[in-house]
Phi, psi and omega in degrees: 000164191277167169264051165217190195248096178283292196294151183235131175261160185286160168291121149322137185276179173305328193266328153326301189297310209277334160297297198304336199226011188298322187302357149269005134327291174299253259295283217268014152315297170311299158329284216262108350004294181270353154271345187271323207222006173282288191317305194329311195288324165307297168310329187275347184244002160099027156284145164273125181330311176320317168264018183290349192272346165328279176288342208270323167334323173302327189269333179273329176263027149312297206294332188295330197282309213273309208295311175309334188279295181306318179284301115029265187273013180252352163260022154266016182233129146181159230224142175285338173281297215247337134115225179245279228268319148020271159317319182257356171291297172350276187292329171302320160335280209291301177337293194286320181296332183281330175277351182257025156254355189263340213288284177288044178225037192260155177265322179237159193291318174303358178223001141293355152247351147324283211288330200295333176284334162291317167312324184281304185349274211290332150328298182305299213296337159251345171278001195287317199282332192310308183300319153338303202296335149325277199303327163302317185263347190256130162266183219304325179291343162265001178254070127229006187264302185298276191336320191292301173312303146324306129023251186318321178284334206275340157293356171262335174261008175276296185280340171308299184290336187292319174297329174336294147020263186313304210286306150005288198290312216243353152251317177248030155063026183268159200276154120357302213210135190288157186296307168245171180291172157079021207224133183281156190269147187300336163299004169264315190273306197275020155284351205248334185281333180293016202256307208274328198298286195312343146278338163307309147341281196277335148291335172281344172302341193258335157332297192246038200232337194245137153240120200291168179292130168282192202279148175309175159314137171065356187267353153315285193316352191257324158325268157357331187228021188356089170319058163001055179262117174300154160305147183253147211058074174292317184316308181328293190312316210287308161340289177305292159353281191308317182273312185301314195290319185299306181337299176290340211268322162322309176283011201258307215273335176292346178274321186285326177279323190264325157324309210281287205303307204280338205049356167300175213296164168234036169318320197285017147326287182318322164274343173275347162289315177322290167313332170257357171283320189296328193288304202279298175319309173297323178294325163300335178290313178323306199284290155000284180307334194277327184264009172058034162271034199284339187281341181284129216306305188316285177285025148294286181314311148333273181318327178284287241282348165258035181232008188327139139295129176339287162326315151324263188320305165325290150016305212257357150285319182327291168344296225256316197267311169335288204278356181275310215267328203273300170285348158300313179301321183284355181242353184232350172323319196292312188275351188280302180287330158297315216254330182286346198214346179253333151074075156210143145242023182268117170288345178288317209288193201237324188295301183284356198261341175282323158283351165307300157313282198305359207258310176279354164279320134350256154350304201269340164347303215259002170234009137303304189296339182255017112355255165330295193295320166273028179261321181244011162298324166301356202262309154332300191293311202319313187284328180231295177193169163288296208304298171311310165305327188294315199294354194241358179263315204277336171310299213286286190314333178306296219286288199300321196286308168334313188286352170288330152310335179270357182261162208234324221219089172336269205351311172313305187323333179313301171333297192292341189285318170330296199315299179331317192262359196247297178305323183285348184293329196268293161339320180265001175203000158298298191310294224275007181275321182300298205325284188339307179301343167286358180246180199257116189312338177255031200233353186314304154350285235278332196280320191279354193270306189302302195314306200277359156305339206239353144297312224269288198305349181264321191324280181338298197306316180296318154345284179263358171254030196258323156327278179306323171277347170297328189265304214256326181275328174236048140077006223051025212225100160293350175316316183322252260277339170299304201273342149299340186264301175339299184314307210287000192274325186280330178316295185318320202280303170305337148277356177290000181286287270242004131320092192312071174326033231291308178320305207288343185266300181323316186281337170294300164316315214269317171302000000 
């Protein structure tokens, strides 16, 4: 196969696409459930804010372990029946619908964050290959249409669930607020099972409703018989392995030492635990390659990811500032609009439990507004560039996160989530239509799984420096930490100019 993505697939009608991409409906039923309503459940089971960002951990390095794996082997599986990406929407489904009826029943703060890591797991096991599944069916002038589609379902079903609650309490009279302390509110619980239902739903629609391209000549067989083929330049290989790993495992222990020394949180553990997990892995390849085992998955994955395309590697600051400004939201909105603008930190009271509400009402605000916002972005990119457009969506989302700090009177707030949801419309489907054309077509899986490294590594970072900066730079005043991720969302945006669009000079020509 070419390195790059050769075969061109036929143009899709419109109702292909919206089959192929119904299934992140459920998927992000499941998402803005647990982004809307986790810390809420964390609290309510006696986390203290400082550590929510602490526990919220679970879910991004789920994501670090499973999506580079799932991607990885869903472009080595394939069934004549049930196809390569398939199969794992399917087992992430049933998987993920189950933990998210385990979520709101947990008795204690420790097995509520047991499920959340299982529950992102088995998200990621369907949602990794979806991004894939574009670039498999599309060709390079509809995947910004696809990636867009996806979008639009992941804001309907975003807003749906984020209102769920809400709809709970004030259309069917179901409570608010729990009998007792320590106990989830039943408007809570029946959101997470109509969560699990609706995501089990709409992924199998997309199962049996879609059929994948099979593999070119000769590339079943070779699936069918997993070719023991080594890697080429093992010396090279082993060698580079050997040294970034001794690197890592060094800055794993300088990190580790100025935690230890310094006393400062020790949240900040993680990261020098990252670095040595990253150490050990390269060094384990080393050892793979030296015993001539070059053939093993591992030191495949090892060997692509320091083998990224340039595009890519832009990509992945773009990535990295975005998604830092994203989990700083999802994790301090809630304390941020109670204490700041609702001036409660008691989770039993009506005051904070409304604003809690109003917090996933929000939430689904801004993937309505990003629904609607991905109908037009492609309409945008056609008229200037992709680059221009993410930049000017992430401007908007910097602006909306910032403003929250000067408003007093929730009403405003309606406001501020338009940036927001125009910056999550772009996020969730630009990068990866520039991606696709940069990646090599039988490596897609595995490159868009790799890809969601540049979600997960700003997550960890935010995870372990947001704590310590809400305690020693803003005093506990979770707002501070709203108006850093704005900043860091327009950072982002200026660097998305300096990206190499390659697909898009191809879709110009061709035009």
């Amino acid at each position: 196969m070419s390195s790059t993505t050769s075969v061109i697939r036929p143009r899709l009608s419109f109702w292909q696409i919206w089959n192929m991409s119904f299934g992140f409906m459920g998927i992000q039923f499941g998402f803005a459930l647990q982004n809307a309503n986790t810390s809420r459940i964390f609290e309510t089971l006696g986390s203290d804010p400082s550590n929510l960002a602490l526990y919220w951990l679970a879910a991004p390095i789920t994501g670090l372990i499973v999506q580079p794996i799932i991607g990885y082997y869903s472009d080595r599986t394939w069934h004549h029946k049930w196809g390569r990406r398939r199969p794992f929407f399917a087992i992430g489904a049933i998987l993920a619908s189950i933990a998210l009826c385990l979520m709101p029943n947990s008795p204690a703060l420790w097995m509520a964050v047991g499920v959340l890591w299982i529950m992102d797991a088995s998200i990621n096991i369907s949602m990794e290959p979806f991004r894939a599944f574009v670039g498999d069916m599309l060709p390079p002038a509809q995947r910004t249409t696809g990636f867009a589609m996806q979008s639009f379902f992941i804001g309907i079903g975003a807003i749906i669930a984020s209102f769920l609650p809400w709809i709970f309490t004030n259309w069917f009279g179901i409570s608010n607020v729990a009998d007792e302390p320590g106990v989830i509110p039943d408007s809570v619980k029946y959101s997470f099972y109509l969560g699990a239902f609706m995501l089990f739903l709409t992924v199998m629609w997309t199962v049996f409703s879609t059929t994948e391209y099979p593999p070119e000549p000769g590339v079943e067989e070779k699936l069918r018989n997993r070719e023991r083929k080594k890697i080429d330049n093992e010396d090279f290989y082993a060698a580079k392995f050997s040294k970034l790993g001794t690197v890592l495992l060094v800055l794993a222990a300088v990190v580790a030492a100025i935690v230890y020394s310094t006393g400062i949180e020790k949240e900040l553990y993680v990261l020098s635990l990252g670095f040595g997990i990253f150490g050990l892995v390269h060094l384990l390849a080393t050892l793979y390659i030296k015993q001539g085992r070059s053939y093993l998955g591992l030191v495949n994955i090892v060997k692509d990811f320091n083998s990224m395309p340039k595009t890519m590697i832009q990509l992945a600051y773009v990535q990295f500032f975005s998604w830092f400004a994203l989990f700083a939201m999802w994790i301090y909105t809630t304390s941020a609009v109670t204490s700041h603008i609702f001036r409660s930190t008691d989770p039993t009271s009506v005051a904070y439990n409304d604003g809690a509400s109003l917090v996933g009402n929000l939430f689904g605000t801004y993937n309505g507004i990003a629904a609607l916002a991905a109908l037009l972005l492609p309409i945008l990119a056609k008229y200037t560039s992709r680059r221009i457009t993410h930049m000017l969506a992430l401007f908007c989302g910097g602006l909306g996160l910032m403003s929250f700090y000067f408003i007093a009177d929730p009403f405003w707030l309606w406001f501020s989530m338009i940036g927001v949801g125009i910056a999550w419309a772009s996020i969730l489907s630009i990068p990866y239509a520039m991606l696709s054309g940069s990646l090599p077509a039988e490596k897609m899986g595995y490159y868009m799984g790799v890809f969601n490294f540049f979600i997960v590594i700003p997550q960890i970072v935010a995870g372990t420096l947001l704590g310590f900066m809400l305690t020693h730079l803003f005093n506990g005043q979770s707002i501070f930490i709203l108006v850093a991720g704005g900043i860091s969302m327009i950072i982002a945006g200026l660097l998305n100019l300096l990206v190499d669009d390659r697909d898009e000079i191809v879709i110009k020509e061709k035009s």
